[in-house]
N, C-alpha and C positions, 0 to 999 in steps of 0.2 A: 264705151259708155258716153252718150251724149251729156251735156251739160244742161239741167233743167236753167228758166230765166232768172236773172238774180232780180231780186227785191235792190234799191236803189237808199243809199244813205245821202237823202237831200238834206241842206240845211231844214228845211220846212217839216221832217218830220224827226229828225234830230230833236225841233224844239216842241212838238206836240210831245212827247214822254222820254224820260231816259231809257236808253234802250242799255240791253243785259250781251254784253261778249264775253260765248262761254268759250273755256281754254281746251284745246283738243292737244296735247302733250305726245307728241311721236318720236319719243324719247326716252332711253332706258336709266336717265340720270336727273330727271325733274325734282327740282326739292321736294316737292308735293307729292305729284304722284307717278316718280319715273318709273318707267317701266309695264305700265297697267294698262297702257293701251298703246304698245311700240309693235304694233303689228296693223295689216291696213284690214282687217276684219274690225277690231276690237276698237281701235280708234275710231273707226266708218262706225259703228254700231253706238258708242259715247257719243259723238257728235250730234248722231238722230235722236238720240237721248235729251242730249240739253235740247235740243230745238223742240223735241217736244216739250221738255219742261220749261219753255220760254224764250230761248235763245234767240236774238236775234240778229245777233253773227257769229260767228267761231272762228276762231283765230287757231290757225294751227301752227303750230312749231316744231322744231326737227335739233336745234339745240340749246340746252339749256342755258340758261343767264344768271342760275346762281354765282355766287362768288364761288370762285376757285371749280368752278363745271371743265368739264375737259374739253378744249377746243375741237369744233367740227370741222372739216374742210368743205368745200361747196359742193363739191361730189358724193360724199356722203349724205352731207342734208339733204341734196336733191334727192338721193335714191329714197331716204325717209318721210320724207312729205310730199311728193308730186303725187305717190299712187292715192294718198287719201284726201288728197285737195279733189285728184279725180272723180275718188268714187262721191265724196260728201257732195261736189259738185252734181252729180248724176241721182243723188236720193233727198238731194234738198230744194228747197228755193231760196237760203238766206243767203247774204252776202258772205263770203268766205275772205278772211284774211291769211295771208300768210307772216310770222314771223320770223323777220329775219333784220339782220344787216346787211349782205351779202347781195350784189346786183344778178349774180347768174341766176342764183334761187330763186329772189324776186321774178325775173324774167322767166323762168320754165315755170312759176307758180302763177303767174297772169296767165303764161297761154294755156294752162291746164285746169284755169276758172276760177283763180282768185281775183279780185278786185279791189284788197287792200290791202295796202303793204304796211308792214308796223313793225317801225324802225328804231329798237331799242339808243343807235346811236344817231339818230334824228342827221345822218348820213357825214356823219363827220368820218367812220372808219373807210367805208364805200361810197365817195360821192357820186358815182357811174349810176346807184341806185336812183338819187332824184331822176335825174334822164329815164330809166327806166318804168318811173310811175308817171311821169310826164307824157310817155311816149305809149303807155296803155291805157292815158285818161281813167289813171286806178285813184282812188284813195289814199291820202299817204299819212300815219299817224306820227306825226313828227315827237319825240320823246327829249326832252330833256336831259343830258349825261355829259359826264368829262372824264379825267383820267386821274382826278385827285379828289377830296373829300375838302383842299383849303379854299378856302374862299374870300378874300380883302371884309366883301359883306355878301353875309348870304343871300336876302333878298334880293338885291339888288344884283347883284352877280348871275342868280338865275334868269331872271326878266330879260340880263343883255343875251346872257348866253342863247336863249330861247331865240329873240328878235334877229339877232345874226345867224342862227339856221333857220330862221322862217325866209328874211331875206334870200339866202341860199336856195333854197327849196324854190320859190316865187322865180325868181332868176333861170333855175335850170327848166322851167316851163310846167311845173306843177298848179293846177287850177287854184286861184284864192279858194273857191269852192268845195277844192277839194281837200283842203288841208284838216288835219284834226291835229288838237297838241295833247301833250304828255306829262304833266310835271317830274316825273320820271321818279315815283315811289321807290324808293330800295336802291337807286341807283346814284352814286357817287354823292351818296350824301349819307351820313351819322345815323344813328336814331333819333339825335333830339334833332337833327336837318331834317329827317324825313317829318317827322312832328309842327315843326315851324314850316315845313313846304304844304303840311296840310291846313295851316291855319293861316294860308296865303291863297289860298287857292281861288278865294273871291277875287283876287287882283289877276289872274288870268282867263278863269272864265267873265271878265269882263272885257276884254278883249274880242276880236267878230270874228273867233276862232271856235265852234265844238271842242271841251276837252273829253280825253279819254282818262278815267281813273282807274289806276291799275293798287289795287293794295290787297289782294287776296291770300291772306295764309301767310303774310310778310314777316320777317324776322322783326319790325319793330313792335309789331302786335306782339309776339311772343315773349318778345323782351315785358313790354308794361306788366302782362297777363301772367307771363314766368308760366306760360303754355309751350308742348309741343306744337307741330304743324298739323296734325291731324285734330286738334283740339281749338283752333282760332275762328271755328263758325261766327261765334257772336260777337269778336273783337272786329271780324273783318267786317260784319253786317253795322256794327256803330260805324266804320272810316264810311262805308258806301252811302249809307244814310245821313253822315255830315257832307258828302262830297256832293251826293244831292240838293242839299239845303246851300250849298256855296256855288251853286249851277253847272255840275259837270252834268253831259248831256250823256255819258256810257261807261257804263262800269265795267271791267275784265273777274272775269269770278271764274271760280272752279264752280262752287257751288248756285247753278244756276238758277234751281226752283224758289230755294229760300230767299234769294238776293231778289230777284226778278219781284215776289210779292213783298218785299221792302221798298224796293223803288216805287212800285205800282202805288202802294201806301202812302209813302213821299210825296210823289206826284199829285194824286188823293190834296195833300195835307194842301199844299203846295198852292195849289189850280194848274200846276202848268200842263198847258196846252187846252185849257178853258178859254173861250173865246167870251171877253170884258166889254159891257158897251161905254 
């Protein structure tokens, strides 16, 4: 299967609209929805899915990031995401992300037509990864994470953390252009941190960084709502549509139709990407 051409995430269209990354889950243990599409038929067929209903990348992953998920080795993952990076690569034109931490993955999932790599641990576990997205002039979604939940001060603690793997990142020859950040929703942070990391978020999208928001189906929505995970549509569509209004430029959703005409709304409401004289 050849690779159709990928559509490009330049700054400059980054900022004409938020764009929608829908989740392609190649995995039999996703909080959401493991298991439902861990075959390269079913995943390859969801993927065309969201893209028709708006997607305008998909990220796919091969192991799960909940808390307490069962560790993958790089061998496994690879056998679970390269064939549908392949074929989505072959039946799509969006930009395809790969999620991983993991530099091998990263690396067999560029040369099999990914172009983003999104790096839950913004390469603090695998720094071989920066090289690796350096070295494919890929995209790299740098994320926000640590190994504890303590923090001296929270804001403030995030912001270094963040700037000392962007530095990192910049260093191992990753394009300024091509970096996107992460506040890293769900990840080493509380509920009321994940809460306070959403009521900060104007202080890094003001930064000359694109961020990416990830909060879809999150355990802190469940918490507020005292919803399961199959029940947090509308908890997840309020985070997206504040995340818009605080300038994240790409939301990560499962549910891509409904978000996609929220943002659009948003953006609507917004003007962005109205050209002012």
């Amino acid at each position: 299967m050849e690779s159709k051409p990928r559509t490009t995430l330049t700054r400059a269209a980054l900022a004409t609209k938020t764009h929608v990354m829908g989740i392609v889950n190649a995995t039999p243990d996703s909080f959401s929805d493991g298991g439902k599409y861990n075959t390269v038929e079913t995943a390859t067929a969801h993927g065309i899915k969201l893209v028709e209903e708006g997607a305008d990348v998909l990220d796919v992953g091969g192991e799960s990031t909940r808390p307490g998920a069962e560790l993958v080795d790089a061998e496994e993952e690879i056998l679970r995401v390269i064939p549908v990076i392949r074929s989505l690569a072959a039946e799509t034109d969006v930009p395809i992300s790969i999620d991983t931490y993991k530099a091998s993955v990263a690396e067999a999932a560029v040369k099999a037509g990914a172009t983003v790599i999104n790096d839950v641990w913004g390469g603090i576990i695998d720094p071989d990864i920066l090289t690796v997205a350096a070295n494919a002039d890929a995209h790299y979604v740098l994320t926000h994470n640590r190994t504890t939940t303590d923090y001296a001060d929270f804001n403030t603690d995030v912001l270094a953390d963040l700037e000392r793997q962007i530095e990192i990142a910049l260093k191992a020859g990753i394009k300024d252009d091509h970096l996107i950040l992460d506040p890293g929703i769900g990840f080493a942070k509380t509920p009321q941190q994940n809460m306070d990391m959403m009521r900060q978020l104007h202080t890094i999208c003001a930064w000359p960084y694109p961020v990416l928001l990830g909060t879809s189906r999150k355990s802190f929505i469940g918490q507020v709502l005292d919803l399961p995970v199959d029940q947090r549509l509308e908890g997840t569509g309020a985070t997206v549509c504040y995340g818009v209004m605080q300038g994240v430029a790409m939301v990560r959703v499962h549910d891509v139709q409904a978000m996609g005409r929220m943002t659009k709304m948003m953006d609507a409401l917004l003007g962005k990407g109205e050209q002012r004289g």
